[in-house]
C-alpha positions in Angstrom: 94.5 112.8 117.6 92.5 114.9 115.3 93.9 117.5 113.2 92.2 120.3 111.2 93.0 120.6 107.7 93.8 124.1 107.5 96.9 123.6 110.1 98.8 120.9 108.1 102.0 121.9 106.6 102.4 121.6 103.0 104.3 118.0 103.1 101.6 116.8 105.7 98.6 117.8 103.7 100.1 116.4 100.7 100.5 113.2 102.3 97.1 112.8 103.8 96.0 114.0 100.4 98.0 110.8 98.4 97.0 108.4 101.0 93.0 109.5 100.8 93.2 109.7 96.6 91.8 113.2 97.0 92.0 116.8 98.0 91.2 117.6 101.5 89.3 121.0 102.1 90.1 123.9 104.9 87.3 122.9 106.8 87.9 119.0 106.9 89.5 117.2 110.1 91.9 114.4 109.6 92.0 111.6 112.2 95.4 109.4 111.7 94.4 105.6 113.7 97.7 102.6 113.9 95.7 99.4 113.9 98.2 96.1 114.9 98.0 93.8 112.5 96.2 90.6 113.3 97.8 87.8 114.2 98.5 84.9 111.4 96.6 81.7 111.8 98.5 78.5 111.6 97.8 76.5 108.9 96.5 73.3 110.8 94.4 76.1 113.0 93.1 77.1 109.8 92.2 73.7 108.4 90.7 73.4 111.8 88.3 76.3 111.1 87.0 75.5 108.2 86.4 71.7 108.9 84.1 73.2 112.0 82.0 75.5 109.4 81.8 73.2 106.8 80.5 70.3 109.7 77.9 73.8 111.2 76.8 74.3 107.6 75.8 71.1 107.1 73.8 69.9 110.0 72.0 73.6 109.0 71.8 72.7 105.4 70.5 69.3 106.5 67.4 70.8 108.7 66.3 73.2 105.8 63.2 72.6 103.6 64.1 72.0 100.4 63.6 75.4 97.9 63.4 75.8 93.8 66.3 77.8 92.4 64.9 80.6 91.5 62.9 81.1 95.1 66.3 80.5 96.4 67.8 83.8 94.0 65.0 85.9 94.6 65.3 85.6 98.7 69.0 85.8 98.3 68.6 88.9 96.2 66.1 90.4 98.7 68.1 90.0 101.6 71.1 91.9 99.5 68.6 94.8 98.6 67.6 94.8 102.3 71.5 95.8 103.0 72.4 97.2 99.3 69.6 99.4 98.7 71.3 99.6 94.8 72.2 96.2 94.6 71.3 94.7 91.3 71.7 90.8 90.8 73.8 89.5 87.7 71.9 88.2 84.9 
């Protein structure tokens, strides 16, 4: 359900206002959503997991042509700026 701003009551707006870490204006529409909370993964499911990606990784690392560091930083660093248009690598 979507609710304007402007027809909050005082203790509503307030609210929305704490939860959001800023002022809402008049004009703005407020849309409340209840996700359920994922389901925990077992611990031995979770082992499980990561023993599959680690074993996927590695047959991918193990196909791959070998690259110098810094060819290695630079595509890494492209592919970030591809998707971060501000990203800027540590130095």
């Amino acid at each position: 359900m979507i609710h304007k701003a402007k027809d909050l009551s005082p203790e509503q707006r307030l609210a929305v206002e704490g939860l959001l870490g800023r002022a809402i204006a008049e004009q703005e529409e407020v849309s409340i959503r209840v996700l359920p909370q994922a389901p925990r993964v077992p611990p031995e499911r979770r082992r499980e997991i990561i023993s599959g990606l680690q074993k996927h990784f590695a047959r991918i690392d193990a196909q791959r042509r070998p690259v110098p560091c810094q060819e290695a930083d630079e595509i890494i660093n492209e592919a970030l700026r591809s998707t971060r248009p501000r990203y800027q690598p540590l130095h």
